[in-house]
VEXRO-928571 format. One record per residue: residue number from 1; residue in one letter; x negated, y, z negated of N, C-alpha, C, O in turn. Coordinates in nm, 3 decimals. Layout:
BEGIN
SITE   num   residu       n_u       n_v       n_w      ca_u      ca_v      ca_w       c_u       c_v       c_w       o_u       o_v       o_w
SITE   NUM        A         X         Y         Z         X         Y         Z         X         Y         Z         X         Y         Z
...
***
This chain:
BEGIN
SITE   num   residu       n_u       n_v       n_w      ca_u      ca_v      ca_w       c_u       c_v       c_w       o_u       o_v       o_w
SITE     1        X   -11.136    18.075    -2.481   -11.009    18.082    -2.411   -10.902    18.002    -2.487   -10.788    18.047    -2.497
SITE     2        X   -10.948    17.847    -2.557   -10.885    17.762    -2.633   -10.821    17.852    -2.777   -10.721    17.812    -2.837
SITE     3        X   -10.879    17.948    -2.807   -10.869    17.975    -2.899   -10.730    18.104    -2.920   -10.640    18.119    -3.003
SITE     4        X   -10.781    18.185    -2.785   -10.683    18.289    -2.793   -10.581    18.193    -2.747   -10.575    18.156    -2.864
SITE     5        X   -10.497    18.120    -2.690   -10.376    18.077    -2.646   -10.337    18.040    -2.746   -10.231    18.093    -2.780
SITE     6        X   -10.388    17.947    -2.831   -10.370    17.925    -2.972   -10.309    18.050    -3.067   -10.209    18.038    -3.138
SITE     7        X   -10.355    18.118    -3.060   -10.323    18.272    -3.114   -10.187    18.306    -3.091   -10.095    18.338    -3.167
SITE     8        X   -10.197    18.287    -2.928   -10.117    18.386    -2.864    -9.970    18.294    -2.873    -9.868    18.338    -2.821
SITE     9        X    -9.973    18.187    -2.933    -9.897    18.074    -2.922    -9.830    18.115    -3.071    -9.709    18.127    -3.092
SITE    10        X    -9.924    18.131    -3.155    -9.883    18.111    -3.288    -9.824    18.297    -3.296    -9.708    18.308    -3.338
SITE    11        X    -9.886    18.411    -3.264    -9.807    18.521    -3.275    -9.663    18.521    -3.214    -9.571    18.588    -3.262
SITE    12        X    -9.650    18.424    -3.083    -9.554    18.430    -3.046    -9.428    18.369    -3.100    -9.313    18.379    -3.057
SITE    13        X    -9.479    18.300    -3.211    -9.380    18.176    -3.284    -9.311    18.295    -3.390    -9.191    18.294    -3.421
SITE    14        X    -9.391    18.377    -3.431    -9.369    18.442    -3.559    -9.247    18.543    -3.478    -9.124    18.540    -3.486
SITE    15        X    -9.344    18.634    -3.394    -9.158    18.709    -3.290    -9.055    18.652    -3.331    -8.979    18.693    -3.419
SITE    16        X    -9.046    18.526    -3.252    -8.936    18.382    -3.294    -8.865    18.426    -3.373    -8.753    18.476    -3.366
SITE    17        X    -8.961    18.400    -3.489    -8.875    18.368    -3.640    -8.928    18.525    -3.723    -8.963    18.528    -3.841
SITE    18        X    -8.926    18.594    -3.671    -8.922    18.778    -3.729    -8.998    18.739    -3.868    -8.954    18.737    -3.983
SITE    19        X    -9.158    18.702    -3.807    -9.244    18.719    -3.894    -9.374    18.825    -3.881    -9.496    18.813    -3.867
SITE    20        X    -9.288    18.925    -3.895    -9.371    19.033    -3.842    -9.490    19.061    -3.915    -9.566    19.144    -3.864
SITE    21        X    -9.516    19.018    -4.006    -9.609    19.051    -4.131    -9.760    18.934    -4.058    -9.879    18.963    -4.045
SITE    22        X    -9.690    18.806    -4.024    -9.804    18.740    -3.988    -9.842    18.797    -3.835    -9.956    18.823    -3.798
SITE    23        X    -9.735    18.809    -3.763    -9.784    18.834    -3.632    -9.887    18.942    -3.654    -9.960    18.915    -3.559
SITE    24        X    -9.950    19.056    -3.718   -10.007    19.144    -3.734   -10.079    19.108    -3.771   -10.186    19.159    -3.739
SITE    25        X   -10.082    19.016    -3.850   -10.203    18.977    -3.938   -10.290    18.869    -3.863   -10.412    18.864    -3.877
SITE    26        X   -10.224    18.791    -3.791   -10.332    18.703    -3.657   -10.346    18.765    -3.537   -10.421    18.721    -3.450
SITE    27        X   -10.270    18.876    -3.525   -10.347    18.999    -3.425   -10.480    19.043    -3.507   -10.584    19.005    -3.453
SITE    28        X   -10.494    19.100    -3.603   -10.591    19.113    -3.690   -10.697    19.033    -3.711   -10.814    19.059    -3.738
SITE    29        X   -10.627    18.907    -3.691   -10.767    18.777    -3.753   -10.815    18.768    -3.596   -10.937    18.774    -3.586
SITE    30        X   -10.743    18.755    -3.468   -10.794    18.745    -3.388   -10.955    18.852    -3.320   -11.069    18.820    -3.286
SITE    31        X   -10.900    18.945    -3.325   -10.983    19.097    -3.291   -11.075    19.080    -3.438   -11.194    19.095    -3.409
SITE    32        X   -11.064    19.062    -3.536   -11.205    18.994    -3.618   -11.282    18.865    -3.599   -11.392    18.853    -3.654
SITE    33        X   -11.232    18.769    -3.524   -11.296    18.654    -3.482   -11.376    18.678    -3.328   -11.427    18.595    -3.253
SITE    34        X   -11.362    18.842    -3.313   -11.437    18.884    -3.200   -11.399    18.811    -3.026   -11.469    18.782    -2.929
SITE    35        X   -11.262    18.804    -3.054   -11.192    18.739    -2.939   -11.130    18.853    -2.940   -11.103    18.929    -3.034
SITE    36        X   -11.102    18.860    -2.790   -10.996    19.024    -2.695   -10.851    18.955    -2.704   -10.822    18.859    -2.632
SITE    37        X   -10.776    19.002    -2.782   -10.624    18.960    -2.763   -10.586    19.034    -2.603   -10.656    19.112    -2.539
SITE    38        X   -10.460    18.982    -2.570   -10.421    19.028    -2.395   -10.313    19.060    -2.431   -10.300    19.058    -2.553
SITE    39        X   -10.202    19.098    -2.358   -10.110    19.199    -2.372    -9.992    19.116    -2.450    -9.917    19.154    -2.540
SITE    40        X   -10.007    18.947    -2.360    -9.908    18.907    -2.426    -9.943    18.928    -2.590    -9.881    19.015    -2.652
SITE    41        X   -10.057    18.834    -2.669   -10.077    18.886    -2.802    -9.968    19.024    -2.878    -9.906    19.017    -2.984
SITE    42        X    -9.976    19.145    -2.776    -9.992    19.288    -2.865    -9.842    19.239    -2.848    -9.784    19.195    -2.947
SITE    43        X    -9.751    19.248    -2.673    -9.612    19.235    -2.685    -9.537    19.120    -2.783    -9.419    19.132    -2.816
SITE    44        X    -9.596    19.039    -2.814    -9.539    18.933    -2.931    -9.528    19.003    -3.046    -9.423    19.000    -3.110
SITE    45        X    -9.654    19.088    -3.093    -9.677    19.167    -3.211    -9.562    19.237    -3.215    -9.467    19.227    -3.293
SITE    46        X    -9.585    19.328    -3.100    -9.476    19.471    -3.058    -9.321    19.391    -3.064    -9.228    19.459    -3.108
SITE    47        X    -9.302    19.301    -3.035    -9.180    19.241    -3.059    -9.122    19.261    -3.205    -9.047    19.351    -3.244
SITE    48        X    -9.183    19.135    -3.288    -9.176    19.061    -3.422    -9.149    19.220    -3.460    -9.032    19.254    -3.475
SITE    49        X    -9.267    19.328    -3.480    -9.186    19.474    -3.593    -9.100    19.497    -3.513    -9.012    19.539    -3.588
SITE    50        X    -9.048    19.502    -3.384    -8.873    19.546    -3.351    -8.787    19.451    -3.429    -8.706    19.490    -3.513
SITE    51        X    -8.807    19.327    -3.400    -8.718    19.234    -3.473    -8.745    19.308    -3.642    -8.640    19.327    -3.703
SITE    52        X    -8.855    19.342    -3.704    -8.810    19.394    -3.803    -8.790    19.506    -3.898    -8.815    19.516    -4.018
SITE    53        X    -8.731    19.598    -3.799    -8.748    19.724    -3.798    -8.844    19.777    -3.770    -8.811    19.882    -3.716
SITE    54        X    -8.944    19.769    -3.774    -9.085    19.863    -3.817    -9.140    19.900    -3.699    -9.238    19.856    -3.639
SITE    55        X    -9.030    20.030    -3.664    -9.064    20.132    -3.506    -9.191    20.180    -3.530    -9.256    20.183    -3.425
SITE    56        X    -9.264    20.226    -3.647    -9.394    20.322    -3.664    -9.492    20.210    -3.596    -9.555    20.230    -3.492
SITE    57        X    -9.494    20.068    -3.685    -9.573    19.953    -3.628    -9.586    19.895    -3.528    -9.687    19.839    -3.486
SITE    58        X    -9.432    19.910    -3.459    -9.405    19.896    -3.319    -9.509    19.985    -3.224    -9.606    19.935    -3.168
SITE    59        X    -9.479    20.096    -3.218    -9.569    20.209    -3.163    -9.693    20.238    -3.192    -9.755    20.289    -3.099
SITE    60        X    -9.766    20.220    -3.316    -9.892    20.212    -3.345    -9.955    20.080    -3.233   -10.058    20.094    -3.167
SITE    61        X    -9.876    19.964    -3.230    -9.955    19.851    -3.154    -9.925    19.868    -3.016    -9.980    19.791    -2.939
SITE    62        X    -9.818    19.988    -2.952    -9.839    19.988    -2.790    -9.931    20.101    -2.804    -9.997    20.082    -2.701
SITE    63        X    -9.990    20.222    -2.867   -10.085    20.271    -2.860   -10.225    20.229    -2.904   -10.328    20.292    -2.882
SITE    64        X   -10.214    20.123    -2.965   -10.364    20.044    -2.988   -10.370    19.962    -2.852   -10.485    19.917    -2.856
SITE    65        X   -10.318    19.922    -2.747   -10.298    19.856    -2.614   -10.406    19.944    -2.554   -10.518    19.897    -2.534
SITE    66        X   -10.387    20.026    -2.535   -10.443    20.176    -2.447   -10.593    20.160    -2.528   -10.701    20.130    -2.475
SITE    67        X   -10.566    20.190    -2.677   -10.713    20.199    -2.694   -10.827    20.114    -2.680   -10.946    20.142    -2.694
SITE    68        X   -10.781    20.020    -2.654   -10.820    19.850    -2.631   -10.822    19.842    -2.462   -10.816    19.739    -2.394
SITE    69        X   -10.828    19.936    -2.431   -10.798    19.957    -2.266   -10.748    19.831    -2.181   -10.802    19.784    -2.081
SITE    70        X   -10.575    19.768    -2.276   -10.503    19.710    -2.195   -10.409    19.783    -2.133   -10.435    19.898    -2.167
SITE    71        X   -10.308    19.786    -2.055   -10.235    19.837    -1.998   -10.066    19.761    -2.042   -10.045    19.641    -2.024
SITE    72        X    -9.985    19.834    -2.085    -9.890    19.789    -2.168    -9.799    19.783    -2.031    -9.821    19.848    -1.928
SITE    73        X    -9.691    19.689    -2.055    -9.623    19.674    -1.940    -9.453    19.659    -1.988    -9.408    19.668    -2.102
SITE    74        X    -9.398    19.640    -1.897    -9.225    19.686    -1.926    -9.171    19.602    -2.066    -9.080    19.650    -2.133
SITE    75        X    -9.236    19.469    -2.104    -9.223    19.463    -2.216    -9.244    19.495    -2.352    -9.187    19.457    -2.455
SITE    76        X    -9.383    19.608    -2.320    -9.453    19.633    -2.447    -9.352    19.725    -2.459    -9.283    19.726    -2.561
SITE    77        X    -9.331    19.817    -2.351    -9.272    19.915    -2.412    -9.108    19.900    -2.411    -9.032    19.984    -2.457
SITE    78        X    -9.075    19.793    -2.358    -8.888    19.764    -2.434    -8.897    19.766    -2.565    -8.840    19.837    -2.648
SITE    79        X    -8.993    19.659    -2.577    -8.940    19.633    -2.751    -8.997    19.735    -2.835    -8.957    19.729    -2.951
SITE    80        X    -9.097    19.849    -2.802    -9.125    19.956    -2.860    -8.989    20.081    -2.892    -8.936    20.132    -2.991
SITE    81        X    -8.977    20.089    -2.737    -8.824    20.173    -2.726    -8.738    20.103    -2.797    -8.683    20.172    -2.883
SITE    82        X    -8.705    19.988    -2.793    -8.582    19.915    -2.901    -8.612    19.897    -3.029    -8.520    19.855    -3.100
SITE    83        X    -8.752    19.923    -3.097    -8.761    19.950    -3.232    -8.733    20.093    -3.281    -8.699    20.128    -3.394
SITE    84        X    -8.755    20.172    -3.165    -8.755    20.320    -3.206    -8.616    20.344    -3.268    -8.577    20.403    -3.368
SITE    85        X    -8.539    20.253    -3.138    -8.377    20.246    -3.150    -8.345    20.249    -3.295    -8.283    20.337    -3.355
SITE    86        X    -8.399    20.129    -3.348    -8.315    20.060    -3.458    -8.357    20.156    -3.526    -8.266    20.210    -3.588
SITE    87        X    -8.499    20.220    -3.547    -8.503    20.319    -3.673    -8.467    20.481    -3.662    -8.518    20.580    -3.716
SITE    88        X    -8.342    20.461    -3.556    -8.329    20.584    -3.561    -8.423    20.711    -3.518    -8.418    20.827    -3.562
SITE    89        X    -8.504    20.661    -3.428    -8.604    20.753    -3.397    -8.563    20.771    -3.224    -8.600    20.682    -3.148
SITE    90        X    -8.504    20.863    -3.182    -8.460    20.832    -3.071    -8.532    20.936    -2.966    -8.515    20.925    -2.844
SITE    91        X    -8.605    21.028    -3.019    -8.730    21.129    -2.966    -8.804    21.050    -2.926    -8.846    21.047    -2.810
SITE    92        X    -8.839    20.955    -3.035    -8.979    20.877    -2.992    -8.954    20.757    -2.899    -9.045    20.705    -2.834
SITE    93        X    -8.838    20.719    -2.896    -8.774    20.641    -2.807    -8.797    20.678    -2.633    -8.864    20.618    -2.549
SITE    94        X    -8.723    20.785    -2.622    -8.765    20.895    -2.519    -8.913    20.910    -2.487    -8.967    20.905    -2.376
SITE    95        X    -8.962    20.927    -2.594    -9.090    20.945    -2.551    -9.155    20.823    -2.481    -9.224    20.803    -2.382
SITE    96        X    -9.106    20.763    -2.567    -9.194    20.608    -2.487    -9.118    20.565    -2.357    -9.163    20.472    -2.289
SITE    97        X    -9.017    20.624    -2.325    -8.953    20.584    -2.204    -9.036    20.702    -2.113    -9.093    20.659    -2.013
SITE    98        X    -9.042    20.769    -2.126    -9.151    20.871    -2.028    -9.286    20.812    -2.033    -9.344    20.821    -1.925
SITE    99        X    -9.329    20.774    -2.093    -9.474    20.664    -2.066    -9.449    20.596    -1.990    -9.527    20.569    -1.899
SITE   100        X    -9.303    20.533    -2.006    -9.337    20.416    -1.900    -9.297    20.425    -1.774    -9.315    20.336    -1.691
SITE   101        X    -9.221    20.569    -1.745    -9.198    20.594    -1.590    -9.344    20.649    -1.552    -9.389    20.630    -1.439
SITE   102        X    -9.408    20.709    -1.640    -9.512    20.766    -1.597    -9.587    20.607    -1.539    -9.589    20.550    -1.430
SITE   103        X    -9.641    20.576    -1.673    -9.704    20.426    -1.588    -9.683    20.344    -1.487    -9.782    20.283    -1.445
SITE   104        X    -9.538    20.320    -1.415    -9.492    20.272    -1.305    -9.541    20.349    -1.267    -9.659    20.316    -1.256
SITE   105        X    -9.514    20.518    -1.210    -9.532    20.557    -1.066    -9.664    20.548    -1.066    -9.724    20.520    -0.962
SITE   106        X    -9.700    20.560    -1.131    -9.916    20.539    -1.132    -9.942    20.379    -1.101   -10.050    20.326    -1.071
SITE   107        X    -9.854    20.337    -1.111    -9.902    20.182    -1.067    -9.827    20.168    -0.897    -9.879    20.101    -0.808
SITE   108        X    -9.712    20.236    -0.883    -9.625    20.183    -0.792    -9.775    20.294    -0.673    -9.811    20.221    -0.581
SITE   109        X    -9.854    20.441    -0.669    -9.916    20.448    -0.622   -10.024    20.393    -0.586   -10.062    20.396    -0.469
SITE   110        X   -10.089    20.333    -0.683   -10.144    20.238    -0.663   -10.192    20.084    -0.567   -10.280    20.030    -0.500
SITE   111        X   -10.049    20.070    -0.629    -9.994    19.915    -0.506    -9.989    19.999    -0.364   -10.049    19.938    -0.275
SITE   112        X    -9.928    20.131    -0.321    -9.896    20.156    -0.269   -10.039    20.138    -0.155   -10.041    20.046    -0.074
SITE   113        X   -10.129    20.219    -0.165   -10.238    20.250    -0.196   -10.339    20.137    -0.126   -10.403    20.140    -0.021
SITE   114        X   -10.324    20.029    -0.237   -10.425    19.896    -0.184   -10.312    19.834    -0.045   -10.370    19.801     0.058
SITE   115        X   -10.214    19.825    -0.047   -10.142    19.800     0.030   -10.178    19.857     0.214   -10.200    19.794     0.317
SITE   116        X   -10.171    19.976     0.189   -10.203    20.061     0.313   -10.340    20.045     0.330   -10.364    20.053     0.450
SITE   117        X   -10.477    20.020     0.240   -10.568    19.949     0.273   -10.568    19.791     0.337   -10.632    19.744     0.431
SITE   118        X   -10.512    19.757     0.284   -10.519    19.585     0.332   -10.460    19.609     0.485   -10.481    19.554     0.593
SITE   119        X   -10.411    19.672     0.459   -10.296    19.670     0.609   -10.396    19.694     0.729   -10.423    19.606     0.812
SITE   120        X   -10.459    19.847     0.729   -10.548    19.862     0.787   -10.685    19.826     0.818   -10.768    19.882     0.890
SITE   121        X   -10.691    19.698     0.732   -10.828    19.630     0.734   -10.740    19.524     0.825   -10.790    19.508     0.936
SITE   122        X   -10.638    19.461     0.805   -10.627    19.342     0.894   -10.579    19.374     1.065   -10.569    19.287     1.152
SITE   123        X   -10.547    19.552     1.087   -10.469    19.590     1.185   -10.675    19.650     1.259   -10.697    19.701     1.369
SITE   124        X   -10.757    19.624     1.176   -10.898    19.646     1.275   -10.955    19.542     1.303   -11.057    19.549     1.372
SITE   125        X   -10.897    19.393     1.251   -10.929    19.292     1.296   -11.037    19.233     1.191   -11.121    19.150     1.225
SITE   126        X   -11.024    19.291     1.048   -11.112    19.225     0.989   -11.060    19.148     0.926   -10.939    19.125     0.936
SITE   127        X   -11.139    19.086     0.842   -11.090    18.969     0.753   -11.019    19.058     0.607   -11.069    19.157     0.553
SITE   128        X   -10.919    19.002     0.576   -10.865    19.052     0.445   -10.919    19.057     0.372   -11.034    19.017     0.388
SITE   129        X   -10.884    19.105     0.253   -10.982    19.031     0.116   -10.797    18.958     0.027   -10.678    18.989     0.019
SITE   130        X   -10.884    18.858    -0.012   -10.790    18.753    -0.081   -10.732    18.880    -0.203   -10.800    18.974    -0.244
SITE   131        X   -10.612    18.852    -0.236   -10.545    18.846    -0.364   -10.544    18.773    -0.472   -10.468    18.801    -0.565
***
């Protein structure tokens, strides 16, 4: 656990200072030291190539999220959509903005969902289950 925060500390420094070359590369050392990077990790990554141009790299690392079966969230995909921006890729921009309405309403059903469960577990008099 000591180790990924460390990581996730040091990818996040590089974002910072638009060192996109390392942030990739201790995403890399991490996932070879057989530690699971977490979303923040990828969105630091996904940051640093917006900060430096590099929309393809941008988007390769919110689709390595998925394959890694994390779930990318409104930041992965800003700074994905805002790299697309800068390189002029504004299809793929789009595109990734339709991922991510798609992903809200699949989440907002969701919540919706456990919500109307909880409800009806505490309206039969049972005990909740914690959050």
């Amino acid at each position: 656990m000591f180790a990924l925060v460390c990581y996730s500390t040091a990818i996040g420094a590089c974002q910072k200072g638009g060192q996109w070359q390392m942030a990739v590369s201790l995403l890399s050392a991490l996932q070879e030291g057989k530690l699971e990077p977490d979303i923040v990790c990828y969105n630091s990554a996904i940051g640093a190539c917006e900060k430096g141009g590099l929309w393809q790299q941008a988007v390769s690392l919110l689709k390595e999220c998925f394959e890694v079966k994390l779930q990318g969230d409104v930041l992965s995909y800003t700074a994905g959509i805002s790299a697309c921006e800068k390189g002029g890729q504004w299809q793929q921009a789009l595109s990734l903005l339709r991922e991510l309405w798609r992903a809200r309403s699949e989440l907002n059903v969701i919540s919706t969902a456990l919500g109307s469960a909880r409800a009806r577990t505490v309206g039969n008099g049972s005990r909740p289950c914690r959050s």
